[in-house]
Every structure is written in C-alpha cells, then in structure tokens.
C-alpha positions in Angstrom: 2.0 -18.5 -19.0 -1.8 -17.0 -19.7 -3.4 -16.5 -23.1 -2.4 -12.8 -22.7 1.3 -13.9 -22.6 1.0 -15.7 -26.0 2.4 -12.9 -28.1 -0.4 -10.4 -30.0 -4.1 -10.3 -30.4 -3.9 -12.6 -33.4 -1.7 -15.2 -31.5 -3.7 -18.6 -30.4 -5.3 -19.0 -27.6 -4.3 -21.8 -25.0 -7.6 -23.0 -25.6 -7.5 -22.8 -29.5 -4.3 -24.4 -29.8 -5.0 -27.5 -27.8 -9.0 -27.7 -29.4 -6.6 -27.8 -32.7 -4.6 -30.8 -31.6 -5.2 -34.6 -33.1 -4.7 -36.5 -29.8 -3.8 -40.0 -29.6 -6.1 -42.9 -28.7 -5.4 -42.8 -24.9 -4.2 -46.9 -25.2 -1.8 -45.9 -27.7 0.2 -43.6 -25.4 -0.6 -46.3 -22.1 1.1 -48.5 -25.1 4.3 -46.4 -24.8 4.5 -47.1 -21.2 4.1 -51.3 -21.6 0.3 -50.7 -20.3 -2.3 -52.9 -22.4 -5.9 -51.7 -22.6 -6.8 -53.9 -19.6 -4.9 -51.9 -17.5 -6.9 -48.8 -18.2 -10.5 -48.0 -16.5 -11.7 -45.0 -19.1 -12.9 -42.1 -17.8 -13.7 -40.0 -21.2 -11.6 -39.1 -24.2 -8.2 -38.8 -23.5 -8.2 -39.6 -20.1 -8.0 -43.1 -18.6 -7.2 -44.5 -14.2 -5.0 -47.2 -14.2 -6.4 -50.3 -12.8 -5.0 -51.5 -9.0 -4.0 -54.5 -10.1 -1.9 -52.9 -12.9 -0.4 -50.7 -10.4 0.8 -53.1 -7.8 2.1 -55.3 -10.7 4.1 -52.4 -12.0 5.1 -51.1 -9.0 6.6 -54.9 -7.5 8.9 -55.6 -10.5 10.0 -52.6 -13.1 13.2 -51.3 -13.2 13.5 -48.1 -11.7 14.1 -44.9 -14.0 15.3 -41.1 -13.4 13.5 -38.1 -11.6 13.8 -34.9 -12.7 12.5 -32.4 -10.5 11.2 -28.9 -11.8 11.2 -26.0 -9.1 11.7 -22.3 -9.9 12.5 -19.0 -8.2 9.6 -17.0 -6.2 7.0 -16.0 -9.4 4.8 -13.8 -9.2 1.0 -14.5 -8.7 0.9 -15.4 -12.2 3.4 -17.7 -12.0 6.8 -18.2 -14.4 5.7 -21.1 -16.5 7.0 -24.1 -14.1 4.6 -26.4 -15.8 4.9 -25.6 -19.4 8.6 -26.1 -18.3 7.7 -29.7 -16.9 5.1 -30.5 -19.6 7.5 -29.1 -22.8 10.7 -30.6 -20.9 8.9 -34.2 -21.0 8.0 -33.6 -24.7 11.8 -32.5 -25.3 12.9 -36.0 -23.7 10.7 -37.5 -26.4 12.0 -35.5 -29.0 15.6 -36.5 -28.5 14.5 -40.3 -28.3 14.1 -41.0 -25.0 10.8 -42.7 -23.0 10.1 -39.1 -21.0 7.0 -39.0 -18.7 5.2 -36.2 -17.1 3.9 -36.0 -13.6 1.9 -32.7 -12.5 -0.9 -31.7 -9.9 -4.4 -31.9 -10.7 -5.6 -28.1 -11.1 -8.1 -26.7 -8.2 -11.2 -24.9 -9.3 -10.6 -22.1 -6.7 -7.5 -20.9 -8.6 -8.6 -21.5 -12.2 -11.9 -19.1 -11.0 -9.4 -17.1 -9.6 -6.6 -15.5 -10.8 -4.8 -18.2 -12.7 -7.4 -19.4 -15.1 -6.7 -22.9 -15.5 -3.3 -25.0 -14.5 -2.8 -27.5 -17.1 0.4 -25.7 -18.9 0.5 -23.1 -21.6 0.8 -22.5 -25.5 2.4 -26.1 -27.0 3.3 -27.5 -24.0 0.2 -28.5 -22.1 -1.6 -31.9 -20.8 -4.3 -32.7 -22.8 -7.6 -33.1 -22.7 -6.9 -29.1 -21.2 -10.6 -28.3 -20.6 -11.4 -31.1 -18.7 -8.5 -31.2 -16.7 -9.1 -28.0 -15.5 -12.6 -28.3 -14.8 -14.2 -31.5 -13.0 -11.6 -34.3 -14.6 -12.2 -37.4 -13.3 -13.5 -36.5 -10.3 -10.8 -36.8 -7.7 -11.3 -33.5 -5.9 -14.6 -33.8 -5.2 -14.1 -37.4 -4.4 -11.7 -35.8 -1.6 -13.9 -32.7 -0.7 -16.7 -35.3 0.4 -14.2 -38.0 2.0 -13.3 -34.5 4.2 -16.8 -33.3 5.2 -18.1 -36.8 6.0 -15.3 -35.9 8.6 -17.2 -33.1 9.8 -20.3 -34.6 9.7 -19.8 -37.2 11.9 -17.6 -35.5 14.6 -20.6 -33.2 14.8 -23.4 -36.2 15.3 -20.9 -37.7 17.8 -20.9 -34.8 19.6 -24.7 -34.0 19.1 -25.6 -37.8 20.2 -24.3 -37.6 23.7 -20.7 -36.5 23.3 -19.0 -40.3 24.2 -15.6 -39.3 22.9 -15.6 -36.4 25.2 -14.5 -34.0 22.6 -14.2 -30.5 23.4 -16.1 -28.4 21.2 -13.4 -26.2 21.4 -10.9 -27.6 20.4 -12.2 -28.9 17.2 -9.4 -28.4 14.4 -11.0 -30.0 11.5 -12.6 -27.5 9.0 -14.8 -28.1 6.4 -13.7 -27.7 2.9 -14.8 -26.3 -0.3 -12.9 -26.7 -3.8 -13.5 -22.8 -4.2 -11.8 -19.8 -3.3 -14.5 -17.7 -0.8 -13.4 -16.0 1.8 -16.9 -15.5 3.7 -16.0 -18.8 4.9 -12.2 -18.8 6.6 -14.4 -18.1 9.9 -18.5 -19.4 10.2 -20.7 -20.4 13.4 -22.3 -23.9 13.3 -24.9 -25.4 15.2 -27.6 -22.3 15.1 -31.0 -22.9 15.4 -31.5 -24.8 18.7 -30.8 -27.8 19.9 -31.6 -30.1 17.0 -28.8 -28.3 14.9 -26.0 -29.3 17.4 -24.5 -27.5 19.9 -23.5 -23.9 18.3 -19.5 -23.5 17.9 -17.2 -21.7 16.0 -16.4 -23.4 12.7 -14.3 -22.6 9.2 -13.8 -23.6 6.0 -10.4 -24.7 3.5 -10.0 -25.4 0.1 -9.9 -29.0 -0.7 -6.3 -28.4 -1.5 -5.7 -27.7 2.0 -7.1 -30.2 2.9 -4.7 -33.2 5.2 -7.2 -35.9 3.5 -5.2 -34.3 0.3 -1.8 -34.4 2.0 -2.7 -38.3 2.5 -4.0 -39.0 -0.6 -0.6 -38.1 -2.2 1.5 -39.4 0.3 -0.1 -42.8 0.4 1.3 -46.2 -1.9 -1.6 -48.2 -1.5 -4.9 -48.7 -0.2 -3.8 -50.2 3.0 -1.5 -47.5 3.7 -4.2 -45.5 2.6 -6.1 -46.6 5.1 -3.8 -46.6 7.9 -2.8 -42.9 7.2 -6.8 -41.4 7.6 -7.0 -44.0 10.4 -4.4 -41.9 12.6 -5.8 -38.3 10.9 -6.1 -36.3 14.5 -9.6 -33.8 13.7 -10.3 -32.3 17.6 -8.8 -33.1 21.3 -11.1 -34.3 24.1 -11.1 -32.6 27.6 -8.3 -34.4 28.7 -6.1 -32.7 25.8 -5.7 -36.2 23.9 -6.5 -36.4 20.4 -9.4 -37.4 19.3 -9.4 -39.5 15.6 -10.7 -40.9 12.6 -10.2 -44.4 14.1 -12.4 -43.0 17.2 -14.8 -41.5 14.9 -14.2 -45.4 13.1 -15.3 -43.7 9.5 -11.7 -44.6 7.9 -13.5 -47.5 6.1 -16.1 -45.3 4.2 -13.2 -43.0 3.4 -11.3 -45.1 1.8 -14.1 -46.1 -0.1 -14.3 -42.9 -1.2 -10.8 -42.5 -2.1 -10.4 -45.8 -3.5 -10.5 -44.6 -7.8 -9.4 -41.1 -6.7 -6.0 -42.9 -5.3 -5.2 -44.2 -8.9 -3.7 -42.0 -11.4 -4.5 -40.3 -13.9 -3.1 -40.7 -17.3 -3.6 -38.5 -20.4 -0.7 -37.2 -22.6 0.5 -33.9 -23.9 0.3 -31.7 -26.5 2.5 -34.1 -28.6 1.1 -37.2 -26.6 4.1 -38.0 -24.3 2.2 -39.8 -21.4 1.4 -37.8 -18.3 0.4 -38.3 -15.0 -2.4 -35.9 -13.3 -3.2 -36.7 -9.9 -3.4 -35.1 -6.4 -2.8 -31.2 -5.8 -2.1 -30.2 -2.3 -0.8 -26.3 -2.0 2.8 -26.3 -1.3 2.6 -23.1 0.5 0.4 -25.2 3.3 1.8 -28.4 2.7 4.1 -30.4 0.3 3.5 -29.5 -2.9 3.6 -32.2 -5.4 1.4 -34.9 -7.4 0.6 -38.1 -5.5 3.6 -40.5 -4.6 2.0 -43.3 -7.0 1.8 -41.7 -10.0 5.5 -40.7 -9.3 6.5 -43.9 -8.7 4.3 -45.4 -11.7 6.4 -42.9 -14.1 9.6 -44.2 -12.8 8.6 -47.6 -13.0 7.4 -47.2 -16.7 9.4 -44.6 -18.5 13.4 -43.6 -18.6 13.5 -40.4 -16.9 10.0 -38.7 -14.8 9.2 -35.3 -15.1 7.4 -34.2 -12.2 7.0 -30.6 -10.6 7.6 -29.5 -7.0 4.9 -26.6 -6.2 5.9 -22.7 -6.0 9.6 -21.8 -5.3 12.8 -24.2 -4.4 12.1 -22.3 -0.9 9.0 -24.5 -0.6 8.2 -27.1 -2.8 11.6 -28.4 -3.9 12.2 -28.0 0.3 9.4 -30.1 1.1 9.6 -32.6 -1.8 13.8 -33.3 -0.5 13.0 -32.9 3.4 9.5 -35.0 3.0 8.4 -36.6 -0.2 11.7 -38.2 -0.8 12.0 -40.2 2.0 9.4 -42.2 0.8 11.5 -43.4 -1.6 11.6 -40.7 -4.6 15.0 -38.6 -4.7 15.7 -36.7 -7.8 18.6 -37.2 -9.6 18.8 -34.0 -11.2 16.8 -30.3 -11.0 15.5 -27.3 -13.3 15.3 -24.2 -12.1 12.7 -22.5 -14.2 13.0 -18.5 -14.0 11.3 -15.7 -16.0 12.6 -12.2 -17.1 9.6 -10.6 -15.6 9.8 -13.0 -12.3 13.5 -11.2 -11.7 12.6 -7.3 -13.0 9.6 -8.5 -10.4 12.2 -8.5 -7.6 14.9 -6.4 -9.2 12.2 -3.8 -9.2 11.2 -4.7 -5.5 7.5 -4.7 -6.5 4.9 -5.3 -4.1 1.5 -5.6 -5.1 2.6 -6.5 -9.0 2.2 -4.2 -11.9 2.3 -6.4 -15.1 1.6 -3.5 -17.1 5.5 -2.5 -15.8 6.6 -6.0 -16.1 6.3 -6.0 -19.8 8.5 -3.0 -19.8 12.3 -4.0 -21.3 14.6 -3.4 -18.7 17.2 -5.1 -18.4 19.3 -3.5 -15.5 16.0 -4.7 -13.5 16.4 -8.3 -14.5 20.5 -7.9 -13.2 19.1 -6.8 -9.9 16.5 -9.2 -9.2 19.5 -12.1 -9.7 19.7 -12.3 -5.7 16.6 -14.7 -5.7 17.9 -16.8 -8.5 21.0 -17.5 -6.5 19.2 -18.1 -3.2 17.1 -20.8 -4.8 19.9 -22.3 -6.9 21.6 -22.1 -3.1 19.2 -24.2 -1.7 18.7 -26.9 -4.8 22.9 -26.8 -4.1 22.3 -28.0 -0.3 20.5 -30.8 -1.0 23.4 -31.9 -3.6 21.4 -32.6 -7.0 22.8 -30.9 -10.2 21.0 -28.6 -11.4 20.3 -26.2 -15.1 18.3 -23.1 -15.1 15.9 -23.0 -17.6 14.5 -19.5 -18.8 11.0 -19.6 -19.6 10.8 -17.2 -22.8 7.9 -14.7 -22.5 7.2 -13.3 -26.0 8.0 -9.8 -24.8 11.1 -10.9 -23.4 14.4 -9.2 -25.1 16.7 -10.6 -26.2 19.4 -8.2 -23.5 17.4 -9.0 -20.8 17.3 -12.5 -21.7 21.2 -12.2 -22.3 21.6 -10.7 -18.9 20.1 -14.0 -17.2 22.6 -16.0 -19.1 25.3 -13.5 -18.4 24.7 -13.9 -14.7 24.2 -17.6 -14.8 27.5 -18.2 -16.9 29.5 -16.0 -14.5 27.8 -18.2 -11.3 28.8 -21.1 -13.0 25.0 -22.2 -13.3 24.3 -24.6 -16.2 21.7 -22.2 -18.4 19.2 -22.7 -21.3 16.5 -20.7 -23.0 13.2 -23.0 -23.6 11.1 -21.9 -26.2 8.5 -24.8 -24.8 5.7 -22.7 -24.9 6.2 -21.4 -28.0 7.8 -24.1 -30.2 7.1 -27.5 -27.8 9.5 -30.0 -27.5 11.5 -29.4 -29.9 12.0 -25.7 -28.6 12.4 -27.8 -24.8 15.2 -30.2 -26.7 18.3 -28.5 -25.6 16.8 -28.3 -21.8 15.8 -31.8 -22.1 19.6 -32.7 -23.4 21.0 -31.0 -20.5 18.6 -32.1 -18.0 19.4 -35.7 -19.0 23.0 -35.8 -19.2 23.0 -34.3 -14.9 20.1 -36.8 -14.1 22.3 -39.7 -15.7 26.1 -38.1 -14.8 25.4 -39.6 -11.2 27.0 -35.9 -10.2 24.6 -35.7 -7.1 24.8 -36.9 -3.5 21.1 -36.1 -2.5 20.3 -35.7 1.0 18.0 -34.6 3.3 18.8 -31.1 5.3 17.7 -32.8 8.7 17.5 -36.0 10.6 13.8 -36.8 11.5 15.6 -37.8 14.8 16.2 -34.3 15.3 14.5 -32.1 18.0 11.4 -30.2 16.4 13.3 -26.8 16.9 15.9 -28.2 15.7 14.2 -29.3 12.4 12.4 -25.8 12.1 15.4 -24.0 13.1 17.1 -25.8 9.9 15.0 -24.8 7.3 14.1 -21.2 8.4 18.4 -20.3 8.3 19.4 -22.6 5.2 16.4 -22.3 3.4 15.1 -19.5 3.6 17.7 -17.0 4.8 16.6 -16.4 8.5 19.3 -15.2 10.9 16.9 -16.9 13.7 13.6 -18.4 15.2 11.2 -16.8 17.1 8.9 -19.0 18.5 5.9 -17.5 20.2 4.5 -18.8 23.6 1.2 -20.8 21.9 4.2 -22.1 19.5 6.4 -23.1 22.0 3.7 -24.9 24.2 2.5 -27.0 21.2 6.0 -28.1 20.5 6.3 -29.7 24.2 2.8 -31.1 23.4 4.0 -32.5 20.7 6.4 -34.4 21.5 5.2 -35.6 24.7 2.3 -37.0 21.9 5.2 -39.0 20.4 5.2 -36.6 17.0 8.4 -35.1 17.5 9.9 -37.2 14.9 8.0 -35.9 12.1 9.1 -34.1 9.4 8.1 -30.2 9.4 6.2 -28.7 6.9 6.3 -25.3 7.2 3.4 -23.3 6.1 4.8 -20.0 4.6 4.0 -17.1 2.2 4.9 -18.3 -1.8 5.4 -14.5 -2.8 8.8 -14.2 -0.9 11.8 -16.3 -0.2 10.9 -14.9 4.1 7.7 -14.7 5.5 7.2 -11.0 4.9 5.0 -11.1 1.1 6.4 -7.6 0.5 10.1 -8.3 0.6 11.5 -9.3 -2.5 14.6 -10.1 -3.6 16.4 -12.9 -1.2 16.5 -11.0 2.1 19.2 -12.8 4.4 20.5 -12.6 8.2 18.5 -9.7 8.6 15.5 -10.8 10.0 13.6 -13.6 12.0 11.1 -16.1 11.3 8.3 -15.9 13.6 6.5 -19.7 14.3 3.2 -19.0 15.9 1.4 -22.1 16.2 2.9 -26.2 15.4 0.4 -29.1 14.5 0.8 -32.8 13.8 -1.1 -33.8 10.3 -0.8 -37.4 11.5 -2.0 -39.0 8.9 0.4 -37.2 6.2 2.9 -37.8 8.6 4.3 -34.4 9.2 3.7 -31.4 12.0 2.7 -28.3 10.4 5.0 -25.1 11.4 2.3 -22.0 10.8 4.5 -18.9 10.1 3.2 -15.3 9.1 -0.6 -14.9 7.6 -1.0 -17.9 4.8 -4.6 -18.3 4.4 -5.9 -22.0 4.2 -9.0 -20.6 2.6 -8.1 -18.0 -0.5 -10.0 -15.2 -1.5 -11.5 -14.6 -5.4 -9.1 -11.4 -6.5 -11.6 -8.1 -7.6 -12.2 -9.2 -11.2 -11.8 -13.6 -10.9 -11.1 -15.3 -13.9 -14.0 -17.1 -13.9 -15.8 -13.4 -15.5 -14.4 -14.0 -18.6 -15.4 -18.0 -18.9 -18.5 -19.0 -20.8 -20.0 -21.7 -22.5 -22.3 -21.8 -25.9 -25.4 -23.4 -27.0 -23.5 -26.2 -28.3 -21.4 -27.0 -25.2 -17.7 -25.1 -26.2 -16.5 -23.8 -23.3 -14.3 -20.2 -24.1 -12.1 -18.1 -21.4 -10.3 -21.1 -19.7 -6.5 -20.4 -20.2 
C-alpha cells in the first residue's frame, strides 16, 4: 500500500506513523534471536550487519526452523501489499507467542523515485528504520553497482591495452549499471573521442538490480562461494565464440572485497520490533526474486518460523524461489497468497494501462470475474505441493461485498482464506493469518518439489514452466534462441536452472492480457543466456526492460527534505 491508500486526508502518513514509533535498541531485538552485541557491526540507529564469524557459527550448528513463503497474484504497478503482508504476518507470529522473523529485499532507488515511492511495507506493518532503508541503508547497492562497473572498466582497459584475451568488441554482454531508473541509457556508444578513449562500441546500461553480480550476491553462502560464483561470471566471448570471464579478467579478488560487508545481512526490526532481515534485491521479473540465501538461512537458524517474500506473482517469484532458490537448501513448508480487491476488479475489469481512479470504485461483480488469476496462481503454489491460505490485503476502500465475494470464491475453491487488517491494525490485525499460516507450515501437509529435473534438456526445462506455470499451450523458440540453446549446452550449461525473464503485469508474456489466459497462446523465447555465476541460463521472453524508465510524474517530485534534515514524501 502507498500513503494515498491509508484511508482519508487526515489518516497518517507511512512516514508519520513509523517517525511516531519507539524502536528498540537494535541488541535488544539481535537479543531475541540468541545474538550478543559482539555479533553486531552497527551501521546507525536501528540497523546493525551481523559479523562473519557470527554467521558461520550460527549457520554450522542451530536447529533449523520453518519457512513461510509470501507470493501473491499478478498486482498491479502499485503492487497488492505483499510486503506489509510478510512484514505484519511476522509481527502476527509474535503476537500469538511464537519467535517469528522477517526476511525482505533491500528497496532499489530507481523504483522508490519511480512509481512506488519507497519498499519497506506500509501503514503498521513496515521494517524500520523506514527512511533509511529506502534510501542509501547500509550501503549494499552501491557496494554492488561499483563491484559491477569495475567489471566494465577493466574489460574495456584489457581491450584498449592490446586486446590479449581476444575479446570481441562485439560481443560484449556486460552492461554497466546504474541504481536509477533512466531510460537514455538501455542503449549508449562508448569509446568516443579517439583512440585514447578505447575503441568506440555499442554499450548499455541496467539497474543494479539487474544486475548478475546481484543474482550472486544472494545466491551465494559464504565468501568462498562468493568468490567462486564472480570467478565463473561470463561478461563478453572472444573471436573464437568462447567465453571470456572474470577469472580471465582475474578482478574476482577486488570484488569480493567489495562485496565482503554487503554479503552480511542486515538486521533491523519492525514496526513492533520483531527482527528482520534486509538484504539483497534482484528483480524477479529478470531474475529470482528474493532476499539473499544467508539472511534466509540465518532466520531459519535463529527464529521458529521465517517470513520471507518471493518477488511479483506466484508466476515468477514463488516459480523461481521452488525451481531455483530452493535447491540450495531452503523449501517452504507452507505459502500465502496475498491478493487485493482492486488487484482482481484490476483483471476482472481487463484493464490495461490501470485506472486507480476506477479501482476505487465498489464493484463487486468485477472482483468475481477477476477470480481466474487467483486460481491460476493458487494452481501453481498447488504444483509444487506446499499448503497454502490466501490472505486478502484490506484496502481501506475495500467493501465489505467485494471483500465477501473473495472469500465466497475461496470457500467454494476450497482455498484456506483470511482477511489481514496488517496494515491497518499490525500484528494483531495479521494474528488470524499468522495462526493459519503456522498450523500448514507445522501440519507437515506438503510434499515440496521442484517442477523439473536440472538433468532435463533446456527445452525441456523451459517448455515446463511456460505450459504449467504460466498457461502456454506451447514454445516458440526463435532461430537466435534456438542457436544459443545448442551453444549452450555444447558450453556444458545445459544443466542449469532457467530463469525466465518475463513481463510481471500478466500471468503470459503479453502485459495487456489480464486475467489467466490459458492454451490459447504461445510463449515466444527469443534469446537464452548462461548467468554463470548465479548458476542459471536466462530465457528472454517478450519486451522486459533490464533498464526501467521514470513514469511522467516520478515519485521522487513529491520528496523533499527541510533545513533541519526531515525528509517528507517517501511512502
């Protein structure tokens, strides 16, 4: 939810309600995990890394605890409130007397400038300290968005200094990147000037989010494997067609030096100071979607049950986190699939671009009709065999029929549902969601499995998610796709994980078509790439944009600060 969601002119801001908060001395809630203070490098008020050596003591011998993964149905730009569902469903936990924990993403500055205003939850279920977190934090993404250039930098000084790796200029595939949303750079020249410059080639930029150096970051469970993962990072091809990499460029060292604090998580706490992780935040429509792999594994190893958020839809990010993220050791035990009144009049109205104005409207034969894309992502949590409860995120201009006509539908499904006033009421208005999310995670209901075996033929693997996932009566694979599919497997990346990179505002790869179109269309692949160091090959379909664009009136024109330092418009 936004500050415009938050019920009236006279209502409290997001900003107002969390400046209004008494937070907890940041030891105090490390305290609740069994942390001492000399686990804890401080990084400012309320915010604290946890040392390495505290990390690979915790993660060696702790018990391990339950994951509850939060996805949602296909939002719209605004979103439907996933994390004030994740951040008020750990508070809830608390709340009934269990050692809940929080995991989330860290926010990038291009979407809070952007359209979304700030990431860090909503109303009385957000992460705490919020302005912070939303603006520079503790550094991590700028840590990342230098670790990423000095990429650039020195493929373009090998080249410049008499070319010995042989790479060919063009076939460089290693952007810059740019924790901003500015679409003058998707597509730059480099190298003008003459001959001192370099020579002159066709360049681009992506936001750091984009970026594979994130994709390693939060895949990675130490420094070693840190290491090892940039090591193999492939950024151009030589003139033989072989890859050229960071280990050629021999540069992993001083990345990993770069990366060495931004690879330890963050820990602040919540509204109501239940302990929460912040860390990593790659974009789940480009790749998998989720906080880092430590901090999820530190909040299993320290609390009772984790709370941690898979990016966009169950199309994507619950996809990736069961096809991907859990093999490295992380399966949920149980799901919540956080939906919205206006999310479902948004496709029972087949609306495409978004009128919020019309959103806000009551209508609650809308909501009935945009019930197809509830069902097609409670189909897919289904296939991967984890329990599940749909949670309705209540809007304060939700009705109570159109909120009834969610439940009706879910009741007649046979769909677990609960209403979570988290936003308005915290964890106590998340305790019934919390109650029910508990007794799947612990009922030991699930069989979780991945949808393919990495052993699988590439085709294969695409093939799978493309028809189960996302509705597709077929593949379409063009020539250029087809080509880099042999190439890749004669590369000995064939078996990889995919991660497909596809539009977040519909379950296809058509942004327009809402709903849960099925069996009446085909996915087209145009291009497949190994991001070797993450460990997966990259399936492009449709037009996602690796670089976004600020929309015509950003957020960022209504942010400002005063002469004493407050900062106002973040929400």
């Amino acid at each position: 939810m936004t500050s415009d969601d938050t019920g009236g002119d006279d209502a409290p801001t997001d900003m107002e309600i969390a400046r209004a908060t008494e937070t907890r001395p940041i030891a105090d809630v490390a305290g609740d995990l069994g942390l001492s203070q000399s686990d804890l490098d401080p990084q400012g008020k309320g915010i604290a890394k946890i040392e390495q050596d505290a990390i690979q003591r915790t993660l060696s011998d702790a018990d391990e605890g339950k994951l509850i993964l939060v996805t949602g149905t296909t939002a719209t730009p605004k979103g439907a409130g996933k994390t004030v569902t994740t951040v008020g469903l750990g508070q809830g936990l608390n709340h009934i007397g269990e050692r809940g924990v929080v995991a989330v993403r860290e926010p990038s500055l291009g979407p809070v400038f952007g359209i979304k205003g700030g990431a860090a939850g909503g109303g009385h279920s957000q992460v705490l300290p919020m302005e912070d977190i939303n603006l520079h934090f503790t550094g991590d993404l700028h840590a990342l968005t230098t670790a990423h250039n000095l990429v650039s930098a020195t493929l373009d000084t090998k080249i410049h200094y008499g070319n010995d790796l042989d790479v060919d200029v063009d076939e460089v595939s290693w952007k810059r990147a740019l924790d901003m949303n500015d679409r003058a750079l998707r597509e730059v020249v480099v190298g003008l000037g003459g001959s001192t410059n370099g020579p002159p080639r066709e360049e681009g930029f992506q936001i750091t989010a984009a970026s594979e150096v994130m994709a390693v970051l939060c895949l990675a469970d130490s420094l070693a494997d840190l290491k090892e993962r940039l090591a193999r990072t492939i950024v151009a091809y030589d003139s033989e067609n072989e890859p050229v990499t960071v280990d050629d460029l021999g540069i992993q060292g001083a990345m990993a030096m770069l990366l060495k604090d931004a690879l330890r998580p963050n820990l602040v706490q919540t509204i109501e100071g239940t302990p929460a992780f912040v860390h990593g935040g790659p974009f789940a429509n480009i790749a998998h979607g989720t906080n880092s792999l430590v901090a999820d594994k530190l909040g299993l190893a320290l609390g009772d049950y984790l709370v941690t958020e898979a990016g966009f839809a169950a199309d994507l990010g619950f996809e990736k986190f069961g096809n991907i993220v859990s093999r490295r050791g992380v399966a949920p035990d149980a799901a919540v699939l956080t939906t919205a009144v206006r999310s479902m009049k948004y496709h029972g109205l087949d609306m495409w671009p978004v009128d919020y104005d019309r959103l806000k409207e009551p209508d609650p034969e809308a909501v009935q009709a945009g019930m197809t894309n509830l069902d097609h992502h409670a189909g897919i949590i289904e296939q991967f065999g984890v329990p599940f409860v749909v949670a309705i995120n209540r809007f304060p201009t939700d009705t109570d029929a159109e909120i009834q006509a969610i439940i009706d539908h879910c009741e007649r499904e046979g769909y677990p549902v609960v209403v979570s006033n988290a936003f308005a009421d915290g964890g106590e208005g998340a305790a019934e969601l919390a109650e029910t999310a508990k007794d799947l995670a612990d009922s030991d209901q699930g069989e979780f499995a991945p949808l393919y075996d990495v052993e699988a033929d590439l085709a294969e693997k695409i093939r799978t998610v493309a028809t189960e996932v996302y509705g597709a009566a077929d593949v379409h694979f063009t020539e250029d796709a087809l080509d880099d599919l042999e190439r890749l497997d004669e590369q000995g990346y064939g078996d990889m994980p995919v991660c497909l990179s596809k539009t977040q505002h519909s379950t296809t790869d058509d942004p327009s078509r809402k709903g849960a179109p099925a069996l009446d269309w085909t996915l087209t692949v145009r291009e497949c790439y190994p991001d070797a160091g993450a460990g997966f090959v990259v399936v492009l379909t449709g037009d996602v944009l690796t670089m976004p664009g600020l929309p015509a009136e950003p957020a960022a024109e209504g942010m400002d600060v005063d002469a004493d330092g407050n900062v106002s418009g973040l929400f």
